[in-house]
C-alpha positions as CSV (number, residue, x, y, z in Angstrom):
1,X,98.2,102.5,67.0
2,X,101.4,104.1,67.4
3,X,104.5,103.8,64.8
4,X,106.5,103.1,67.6
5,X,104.0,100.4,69.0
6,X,103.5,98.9,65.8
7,X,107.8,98.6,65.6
8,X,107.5,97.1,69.1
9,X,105.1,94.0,68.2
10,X,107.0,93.3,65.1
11,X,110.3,93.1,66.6
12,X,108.8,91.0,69.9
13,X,109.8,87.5,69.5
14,X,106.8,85.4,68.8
15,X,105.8,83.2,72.4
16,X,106.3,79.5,71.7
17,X,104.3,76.8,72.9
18,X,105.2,72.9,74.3
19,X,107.1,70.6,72.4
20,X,106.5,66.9,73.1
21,X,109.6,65.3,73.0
22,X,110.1,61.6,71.5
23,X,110.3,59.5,74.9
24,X,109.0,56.5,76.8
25,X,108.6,56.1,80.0
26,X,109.1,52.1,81.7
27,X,108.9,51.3,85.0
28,X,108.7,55.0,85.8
29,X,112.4,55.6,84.2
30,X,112.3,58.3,81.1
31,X,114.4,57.3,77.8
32,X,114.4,59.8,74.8
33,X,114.4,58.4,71.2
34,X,115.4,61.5,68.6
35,X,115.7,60.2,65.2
36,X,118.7,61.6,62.7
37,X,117.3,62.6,59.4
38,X,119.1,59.8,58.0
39,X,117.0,57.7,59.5
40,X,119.9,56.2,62.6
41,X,117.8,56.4,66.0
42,X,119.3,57.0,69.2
43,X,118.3,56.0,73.0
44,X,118.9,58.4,75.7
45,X,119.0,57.8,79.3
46,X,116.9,61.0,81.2
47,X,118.4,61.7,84.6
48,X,117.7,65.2,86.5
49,X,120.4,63.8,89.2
50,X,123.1,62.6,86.7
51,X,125.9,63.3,84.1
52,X,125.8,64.2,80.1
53,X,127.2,62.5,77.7
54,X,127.1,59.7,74.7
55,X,129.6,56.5,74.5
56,X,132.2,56.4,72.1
57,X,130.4,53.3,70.9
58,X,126.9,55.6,69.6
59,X,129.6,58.4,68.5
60,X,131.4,55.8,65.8
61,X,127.9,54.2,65.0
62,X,126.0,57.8,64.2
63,X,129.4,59.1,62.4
64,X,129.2,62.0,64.6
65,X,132.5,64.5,64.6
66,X,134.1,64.8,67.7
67,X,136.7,67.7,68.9
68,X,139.4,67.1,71.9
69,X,139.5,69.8,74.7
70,X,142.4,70.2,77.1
71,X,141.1,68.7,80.7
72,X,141.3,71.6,83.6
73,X,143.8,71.4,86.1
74,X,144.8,67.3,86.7
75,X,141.7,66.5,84.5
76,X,142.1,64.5,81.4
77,X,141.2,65.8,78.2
78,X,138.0,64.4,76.5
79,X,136.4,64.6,73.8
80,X,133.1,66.1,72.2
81,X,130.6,65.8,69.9
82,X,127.5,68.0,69.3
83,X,124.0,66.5,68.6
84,X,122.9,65.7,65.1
85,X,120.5,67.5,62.8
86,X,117.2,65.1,63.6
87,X,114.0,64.8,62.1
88,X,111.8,67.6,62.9
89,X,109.2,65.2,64.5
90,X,111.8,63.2,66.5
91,X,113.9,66.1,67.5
92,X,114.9,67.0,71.1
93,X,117.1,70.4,71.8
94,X,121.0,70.5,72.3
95,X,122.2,71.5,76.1
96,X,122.0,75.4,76.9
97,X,125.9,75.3,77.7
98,X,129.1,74.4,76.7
99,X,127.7,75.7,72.8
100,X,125.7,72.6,72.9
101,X,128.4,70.1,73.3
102,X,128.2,66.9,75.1
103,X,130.8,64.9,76.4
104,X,131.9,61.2,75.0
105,X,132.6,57.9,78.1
106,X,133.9,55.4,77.2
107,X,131.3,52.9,76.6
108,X,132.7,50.5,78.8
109,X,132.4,52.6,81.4
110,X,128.8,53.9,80.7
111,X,127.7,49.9,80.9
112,X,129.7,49.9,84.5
113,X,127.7,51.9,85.7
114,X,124.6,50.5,84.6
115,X,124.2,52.8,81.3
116,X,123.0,50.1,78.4
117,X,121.8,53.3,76.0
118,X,124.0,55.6,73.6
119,X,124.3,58.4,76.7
120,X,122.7,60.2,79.3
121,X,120.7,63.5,79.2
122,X,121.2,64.9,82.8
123,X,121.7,68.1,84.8
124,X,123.3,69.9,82.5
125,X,121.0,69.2,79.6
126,X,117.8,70.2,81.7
127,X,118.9,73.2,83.5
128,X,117.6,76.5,81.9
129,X,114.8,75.4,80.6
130,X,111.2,74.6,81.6
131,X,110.4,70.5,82.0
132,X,107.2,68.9,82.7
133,X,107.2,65.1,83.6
134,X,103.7,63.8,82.8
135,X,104.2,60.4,84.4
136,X,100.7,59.3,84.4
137,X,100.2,60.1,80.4
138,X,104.2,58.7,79.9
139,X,104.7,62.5,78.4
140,X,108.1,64.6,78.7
141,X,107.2,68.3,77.2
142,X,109.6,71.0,77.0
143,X,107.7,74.5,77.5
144,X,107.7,77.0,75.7
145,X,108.1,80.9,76.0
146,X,104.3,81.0,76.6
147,X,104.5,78.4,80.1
148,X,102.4,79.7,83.2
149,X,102.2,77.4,85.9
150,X,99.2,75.4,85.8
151,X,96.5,77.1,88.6
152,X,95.6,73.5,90.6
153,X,99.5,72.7,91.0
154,X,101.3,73.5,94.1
155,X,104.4,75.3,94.1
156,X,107.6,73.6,95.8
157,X,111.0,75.6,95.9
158,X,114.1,73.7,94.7
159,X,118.0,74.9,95.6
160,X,120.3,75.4,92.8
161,X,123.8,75.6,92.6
162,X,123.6,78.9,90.4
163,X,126.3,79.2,87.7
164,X,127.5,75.9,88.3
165,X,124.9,72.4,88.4
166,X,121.7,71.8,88.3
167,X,121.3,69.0,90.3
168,X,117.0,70.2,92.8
169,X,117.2,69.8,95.8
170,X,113.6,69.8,97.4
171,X,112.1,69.1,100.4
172,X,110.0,65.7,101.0
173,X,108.5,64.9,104.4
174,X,108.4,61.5,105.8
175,X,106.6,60.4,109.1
176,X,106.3,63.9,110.2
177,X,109.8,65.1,109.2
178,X,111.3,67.5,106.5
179,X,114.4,66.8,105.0
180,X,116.0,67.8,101.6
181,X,116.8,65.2,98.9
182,X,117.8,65.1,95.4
183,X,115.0,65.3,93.0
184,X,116.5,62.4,90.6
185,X,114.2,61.2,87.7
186,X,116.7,58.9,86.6
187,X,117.3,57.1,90.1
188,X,116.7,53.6,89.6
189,X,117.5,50.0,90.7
190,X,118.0,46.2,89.7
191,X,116.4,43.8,91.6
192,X,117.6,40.7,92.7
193,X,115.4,38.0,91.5
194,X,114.5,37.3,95.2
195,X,113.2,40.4,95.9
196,X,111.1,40.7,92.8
197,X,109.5,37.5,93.8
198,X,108.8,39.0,97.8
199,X,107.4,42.3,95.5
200,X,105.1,40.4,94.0
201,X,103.9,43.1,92.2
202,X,104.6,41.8,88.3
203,X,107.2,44.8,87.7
204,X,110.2,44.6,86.1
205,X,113.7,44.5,87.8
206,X,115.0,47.0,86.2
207,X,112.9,50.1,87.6
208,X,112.7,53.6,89.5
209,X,113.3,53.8,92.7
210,X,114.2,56.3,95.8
211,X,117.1,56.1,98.4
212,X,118.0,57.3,101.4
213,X,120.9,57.4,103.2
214,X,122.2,54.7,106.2
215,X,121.8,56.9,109.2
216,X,118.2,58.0,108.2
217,X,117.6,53.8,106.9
218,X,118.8,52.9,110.2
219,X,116.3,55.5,112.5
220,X,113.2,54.1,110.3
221,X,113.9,51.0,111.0
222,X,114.4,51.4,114.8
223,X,111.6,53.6,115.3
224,X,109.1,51.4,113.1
225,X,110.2,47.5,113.0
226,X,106.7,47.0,110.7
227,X,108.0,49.0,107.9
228,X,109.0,45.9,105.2
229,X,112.7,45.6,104.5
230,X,114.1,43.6,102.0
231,X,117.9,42.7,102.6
232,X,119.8,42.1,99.4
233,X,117.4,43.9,97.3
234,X,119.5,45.2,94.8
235,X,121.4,43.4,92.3
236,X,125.1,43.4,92.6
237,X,125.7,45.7,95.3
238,X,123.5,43.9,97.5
239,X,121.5,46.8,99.2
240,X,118.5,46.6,101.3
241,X,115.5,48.6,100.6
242,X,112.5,50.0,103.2
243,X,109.0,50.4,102.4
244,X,108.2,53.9,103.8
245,X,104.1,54.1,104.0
246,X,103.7,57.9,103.1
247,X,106.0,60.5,101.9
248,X,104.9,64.0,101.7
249,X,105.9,65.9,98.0
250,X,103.9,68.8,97.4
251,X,101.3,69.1,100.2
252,X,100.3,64.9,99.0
253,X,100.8,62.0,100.6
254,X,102.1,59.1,98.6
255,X,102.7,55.9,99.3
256,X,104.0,53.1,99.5
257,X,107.6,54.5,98.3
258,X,110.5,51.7,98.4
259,X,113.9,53.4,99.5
260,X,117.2,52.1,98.5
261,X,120.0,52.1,101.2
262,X,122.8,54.4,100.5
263,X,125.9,54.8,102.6
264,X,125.9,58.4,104.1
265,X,128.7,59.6,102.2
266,X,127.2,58.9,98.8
267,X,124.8,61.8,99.3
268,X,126.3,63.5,102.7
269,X,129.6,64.2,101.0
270,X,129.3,63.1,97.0
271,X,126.4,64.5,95.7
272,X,125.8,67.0,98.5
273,X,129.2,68.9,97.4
274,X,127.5,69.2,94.0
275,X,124.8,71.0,95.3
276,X,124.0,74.0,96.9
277,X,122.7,72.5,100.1
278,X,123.1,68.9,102.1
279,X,120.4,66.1,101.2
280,X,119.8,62.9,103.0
281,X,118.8,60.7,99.5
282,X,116.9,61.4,96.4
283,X,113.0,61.2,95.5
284,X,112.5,59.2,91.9
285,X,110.2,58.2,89.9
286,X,108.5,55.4,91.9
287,X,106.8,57.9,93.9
288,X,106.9,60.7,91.2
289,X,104.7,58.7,89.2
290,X,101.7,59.7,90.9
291,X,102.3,63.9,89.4
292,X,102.6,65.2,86.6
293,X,105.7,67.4,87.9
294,X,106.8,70.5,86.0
295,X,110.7,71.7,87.0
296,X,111.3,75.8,86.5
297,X,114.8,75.5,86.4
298,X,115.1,79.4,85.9
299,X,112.7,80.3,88.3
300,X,114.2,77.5,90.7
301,X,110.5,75.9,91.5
302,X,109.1,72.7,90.9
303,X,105.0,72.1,90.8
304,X,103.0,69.1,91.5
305,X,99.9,68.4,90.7
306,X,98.8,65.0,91.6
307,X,96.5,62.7,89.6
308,X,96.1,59.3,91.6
309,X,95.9,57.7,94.7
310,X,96.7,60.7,97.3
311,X,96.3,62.0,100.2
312,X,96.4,65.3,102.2
């Protein structure tokens, strides 16, 4: 061996491998539970489709430090706080960007919107990395250096917003159609104790769903009056959902998926103008529960590799 060979291993970074991250998956929605070395736990919501940040209230009661920054343009300013040192075996990475700061909400705000944990984990924490979403073993794994994409999955591109979010979008196919949705891991739902009782199926209100927007809503319904609906399905806002037999992710068919009715602008205009493309709804985990999923976010692909109950 060369000197000049032998100078070239030494100074090559060493490949890493997976790290298991602390998390539990219920009802098909991911939470993260890092411990401090102190001992203080925290709860993260995990949401590939949403925001990053912790409440003032988890901020005060982990005696984190928090710095003001100046708001851009008619933006207010806000504050931030970076993770805590945690315990090496309960310990989850800071975001890529921003030099690892996370915003603080308002806690009162977080709970509006449905947020009962210390903060969210979203776009911004996932992108630039490598994610795999074992739903069937209830294991999130951030890959290491030393990833390759596992030979049985099937390869999906996702669209990026490049240098600006992370929100996927992907393609799912539904009674014979493609269309492009949000992949959202964190979409979810409250159901109304009516339609938990017409579910029947001994799950928890509180759980992952899909959605799709009106217009598309509307079409399945027309074109197939057996699909199940169940008006007033979700709590407070009083949404329907649809039962859609099949949906196509990956080259498998899985099924039933429950949709959530959205307005059209929610996704057509909102979320769509976050992204780098137009998506009719988002994909969660209700019917990414049957993969264990792995997201490339540098390498803009997602890969499925189903494990129960589908179909080609």
């Amino acid at each position: 061996m060369t000197t000049t060979l032998l100078l070239l291993l030494l100074a090559a970074p060493a490949a890493s491998g997976p790290t298991v991250l602390p998390a539990r998956f219920d009802a098909n929605l991911v939470r993260v539970t890092p411990v401090m070395r102190d001992g203080k736990a925290i709860t993260f919501y995990t949401d590939s489709g949403g925001g990053l940040f912790l409440t003032d209230t988890a901020v005060k009661r982990l005696g984190l430090k928090t710095e003001s920054r100046e708001g851009e343009g008619d933006q207010p300013a806000m504050d931030f706080a970076h993770l805590p040192a945690f315990k090496p075996d309960a310990a989850i990475p800071p975001p890529l960007g921003n030099d690892g700061r996370i915003g603080v909400m308002p806690a009162a705000m977080a709970a509006k919107n449905g947020l009962t944990e210390d903060g969210m984990l979203g776009e911004a924490w996932f992108g630039g990395r490598v994610w795999t979403w074992n739903y069937p073993a209830g294991r999130l794994v951030l890959e290491g250096s030393d990833w390759k994409p596992d030979a049985s999955a099937t390869r999906v591109p996702i669209g990026l917003k490049k240098g600006e979010t992370n929100f996927p979008r992907i393609a799912i196919r539904v009674d014979g159609e493609a269309f492009d949705v949000l992949l959202d891991t964190g979409a979810m739902t409250t159901l109304t104790p009516d339609a938990l009782a017409r579910l029947g199926d001994k799950g928890p209100a509180l759980r992952a769903t899909s959605m799709i927007v009106d217009s598309r809503f509307s079409a399945w319904r027309t074109k197939h009056p057996d699909w199940r609906v169940i008006e007033r399905a979700q709590d407070k806002s009083n949404a329907a959902m649809i039962e859609v037999p099949a949906v196509e992710i990956g080259g498998a068919k899985v099924g039933p998926v429950w949709f959530t009715w959205r307005p059209d602008r929610n996704f057509h205009e909102y979320m769509s103008g976050m992204m780098d493309g137009q998506v009719e709804g988002a994909i969660g985990g209700n019917a990414l529960s049957h993969f264990v999923m792995t997201v490339d976010y540098p390498g803009a692909a997602a890969y499925f590799r189903c494990t129960r109950d589908c179909g080609r």
